[in-house]
N, C-alpha and C positions, 0 to 999 in steps of 0.2 A: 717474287712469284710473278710478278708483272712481265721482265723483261724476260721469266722463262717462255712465259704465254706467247709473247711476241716473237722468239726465237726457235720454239718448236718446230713450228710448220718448214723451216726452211733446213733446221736440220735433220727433220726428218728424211727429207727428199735423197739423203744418202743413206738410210738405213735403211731401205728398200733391196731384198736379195737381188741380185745380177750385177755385169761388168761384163758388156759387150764391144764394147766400143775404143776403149780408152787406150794408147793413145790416137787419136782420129788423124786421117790420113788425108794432106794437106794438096795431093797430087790429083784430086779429081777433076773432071773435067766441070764447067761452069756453063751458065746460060749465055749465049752472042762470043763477041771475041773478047780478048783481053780486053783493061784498063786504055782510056784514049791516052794520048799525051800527056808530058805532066803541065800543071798548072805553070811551072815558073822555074829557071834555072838554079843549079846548086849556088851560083851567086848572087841571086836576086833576093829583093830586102822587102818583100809587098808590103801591102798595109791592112788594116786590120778591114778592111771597105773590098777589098781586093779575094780576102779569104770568104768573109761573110756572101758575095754576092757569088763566089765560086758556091761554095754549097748551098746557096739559095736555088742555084740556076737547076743544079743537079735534083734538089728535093721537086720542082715544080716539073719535069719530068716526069715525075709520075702524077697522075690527075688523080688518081682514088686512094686505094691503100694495097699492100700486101698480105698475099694469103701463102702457106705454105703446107702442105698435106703431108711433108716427109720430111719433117725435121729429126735431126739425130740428136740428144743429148748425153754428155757423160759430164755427171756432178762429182766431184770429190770436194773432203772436207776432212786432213789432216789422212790416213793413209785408207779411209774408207772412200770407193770409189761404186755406183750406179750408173748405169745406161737407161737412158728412155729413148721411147718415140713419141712426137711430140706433134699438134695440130695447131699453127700458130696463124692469125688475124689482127693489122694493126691499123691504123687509119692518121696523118697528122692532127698532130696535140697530145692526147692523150690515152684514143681509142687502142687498148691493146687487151689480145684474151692469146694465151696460149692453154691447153690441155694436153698431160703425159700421159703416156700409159706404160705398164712393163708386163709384158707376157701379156696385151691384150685388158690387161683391170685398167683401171683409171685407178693414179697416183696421184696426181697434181692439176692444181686450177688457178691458175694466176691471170686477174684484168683489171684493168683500172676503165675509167671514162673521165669528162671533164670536172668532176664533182665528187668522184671516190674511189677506192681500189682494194682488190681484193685478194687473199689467198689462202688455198684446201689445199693439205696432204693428207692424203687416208691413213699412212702411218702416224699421225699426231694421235695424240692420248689427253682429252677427247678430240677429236679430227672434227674442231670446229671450222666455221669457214669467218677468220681471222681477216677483218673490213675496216673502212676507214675513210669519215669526210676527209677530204681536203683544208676545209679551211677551221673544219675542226680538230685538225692532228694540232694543232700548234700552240692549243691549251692542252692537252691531252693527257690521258692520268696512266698510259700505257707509253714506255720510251723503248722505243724502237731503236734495238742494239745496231742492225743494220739497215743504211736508207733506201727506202724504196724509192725508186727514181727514174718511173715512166720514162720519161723525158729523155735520158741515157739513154736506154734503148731502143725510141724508134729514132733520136740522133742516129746511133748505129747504126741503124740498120739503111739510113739513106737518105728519110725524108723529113726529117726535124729540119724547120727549115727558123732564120733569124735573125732577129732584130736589124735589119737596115739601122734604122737610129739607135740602136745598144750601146752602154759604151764597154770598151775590147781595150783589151791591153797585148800587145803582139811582142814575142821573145825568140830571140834568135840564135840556132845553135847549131853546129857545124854540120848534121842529120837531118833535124828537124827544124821547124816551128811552128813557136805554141800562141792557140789562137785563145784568151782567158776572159770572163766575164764570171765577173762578184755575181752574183744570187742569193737565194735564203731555199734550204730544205724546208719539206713537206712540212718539221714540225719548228718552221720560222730561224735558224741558227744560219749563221752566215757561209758559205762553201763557195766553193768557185769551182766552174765548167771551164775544163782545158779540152782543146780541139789539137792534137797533133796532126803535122802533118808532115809528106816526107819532103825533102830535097832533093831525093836523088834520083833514079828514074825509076822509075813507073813500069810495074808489072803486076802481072797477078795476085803473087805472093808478097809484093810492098804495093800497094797503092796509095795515090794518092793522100787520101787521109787514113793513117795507121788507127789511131786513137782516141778513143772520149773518156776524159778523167773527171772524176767529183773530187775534189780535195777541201779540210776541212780551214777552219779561218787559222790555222799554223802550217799550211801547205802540207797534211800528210794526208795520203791517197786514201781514199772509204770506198769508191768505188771505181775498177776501171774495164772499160769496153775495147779489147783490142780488135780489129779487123786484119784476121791473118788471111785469107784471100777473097780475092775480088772477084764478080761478074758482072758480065753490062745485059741487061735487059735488050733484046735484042729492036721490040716493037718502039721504046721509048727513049734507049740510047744510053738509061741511070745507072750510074751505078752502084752496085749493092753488092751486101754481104755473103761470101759464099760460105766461111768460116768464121764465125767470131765466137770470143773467148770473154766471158763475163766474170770478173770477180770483186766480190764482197767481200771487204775487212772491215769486222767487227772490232769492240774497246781489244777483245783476245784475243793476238796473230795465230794460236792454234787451231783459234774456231772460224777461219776465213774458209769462206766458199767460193770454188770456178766452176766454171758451168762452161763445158766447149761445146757450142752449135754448132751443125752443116745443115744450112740450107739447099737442101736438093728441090729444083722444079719451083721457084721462088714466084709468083706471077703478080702480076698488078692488074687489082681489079677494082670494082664498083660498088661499092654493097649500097642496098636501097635502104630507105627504113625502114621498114618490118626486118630484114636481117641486123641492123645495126637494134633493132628494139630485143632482139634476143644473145648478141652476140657481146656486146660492151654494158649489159645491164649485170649489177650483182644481186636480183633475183634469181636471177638462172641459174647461179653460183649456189642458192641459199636452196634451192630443191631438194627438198626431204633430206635437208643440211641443217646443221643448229650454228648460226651465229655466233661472231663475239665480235663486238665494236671496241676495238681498239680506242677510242677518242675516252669515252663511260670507262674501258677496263672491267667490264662486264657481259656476259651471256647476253643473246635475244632473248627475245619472249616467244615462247611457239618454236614449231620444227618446223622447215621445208615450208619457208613465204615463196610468192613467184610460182607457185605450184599450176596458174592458170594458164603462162606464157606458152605461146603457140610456135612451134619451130620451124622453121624454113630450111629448103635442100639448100642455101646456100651459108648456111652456120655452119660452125665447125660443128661436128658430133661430137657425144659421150660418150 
């Protein structure tokens, strides 16, 4: 019953009528010009110092975080396929809120911050809003079929930036190479973060870095973040996601989830506090929403906590 609870919400998010989108079209035009240079020729051997400070450089590039007002989504999940549009807000570390909608409703509510993370489908049965400490996931009495993995995706998306002193294991392969660092998932189990990247040249549709993998402590993939095209930011130089493709493999290969994004109008901004106190908090989430704390494996107490929170024109809307 548990691991239904925790897997609801996310297969819901294809059980929602529509299919606009899918499959998404890879030839749009992007923000600035292509992909600079590539980092390093098809036969150069970098080091793992060499990779880390390439996408450090690229992440501090952007000084605040990314907002994006026209996200396109299409989620499929075995031969059931939905389209959303989507209002996305992320910040380095952990600050990320995206909200769907289809036909104009709210479907979806996915954010974390540095201390817990959240996620609402209105099609769940009950369409609780399904939460989670951080450092309480890792006694936790709810197990989580698939990882949730902040960290993946604002990697992806440009500005996860990393460890100078980390230790990195660097693999080299006639395409690519892969940049590896051991970790521990949310709920403490050993995984490893692969960074691919390409060899060969540098374009829109291959850039520089293709890929962010979670793999678990037997090298088999749970989650990966492909980057199938590229834009550069035109005021800061960064570059970023214009397409990426997210997929979740759960223990069952039939009940795996992709989720393909296009970031149209991608921008890099500033949020103050009063907007970060409404936008990365999951009271806002829990508004005349009923809880369930994944850590307990039990309901909140009360409907709609955060009910007092004051919003700003610069949040994302509901």
């Amino acid at each position: 019953m548990r691991r239904i609870l925790a897997f609801l919400p996310l297969l819901a998010v294809v059980a929602v009528v529509g299919c606009h989108h899918w499959p998404f079209n890879n030839n749009g035009g992007g923000v600035g010009d292509g992909p600079p240079p590539a980092l390093f020729g098809r036969n150069a051997e970098p080091k793992a110092a060499d990779l880390v400070a390439y996408l450090n450089a690229n992440a501090r590039k952007v000084k605040g975080g990314l907002q994006c007002n026209a996200v396109v989504i299409d989620a499929k999940t075995g031969s059931q396929v939905v389209g959303m549009d989507a209002l996305m807000a992320c910040e380095k570390g952990r600050n990320f809120r995206m909200k769907a909608k289809v036909g104009g409703h709210n479907v979806a509510d996915f954010g974390s911050n540095d201390s817990e993370f959240w996620y609402w489908v209105s099609q769940a049965e009950p369409p609780y809003v399904f939460h989670g400490n951080y450092d309480e996931m890792k006694t936790a009495r709810t197990q989580l079929p698939i990882p949730f993995q902040p960290d993946l995706v604002i990697a992806a998306l440009g500005i996860g930036e990393y460890d100078p002193n980390g230790r990195y294991e660097v693999r080299s392969y006639k395409e690519t190479i892969e940049l590896i660092e051991q970790t521990t998932s949310i709920q403490g189990k050993v995984v490893f973060k692969v960074t691919v990247f390409n060899r060969g040249p540098v374009t829109a549709t291959k850039p520089q870095v293709l890929a962010y993998l979670l793999k678990d402590e037997k090298g088999t993939d749970i989650a990966i973040a492909r980057v199938t095209n590229a834009q550069v930011h035109r005021e800061s130089g960064a570059v970023l996601p214009r397409n990426l493709q997210l997929v979740l493999i759960p223990e069952k290969p039939n009940e795996k989830i992709e989720m393909k994004m296009v970031f149209d109008n991608l921008q890099v901004v500033t949020f103050d506090a009063e907007q970060r106190s409404t936008l990365f908090v999951l009271r806002d989430a829990l508004e005349k929403r009923q809880g369930f704390d994944l850590a307990s494996g039990a309901p909140d107490a009360g409907v709609g906590k955060g009910t007092s929170i004051q919003r700003t024109n610069g949040s994302v809307p509901r």
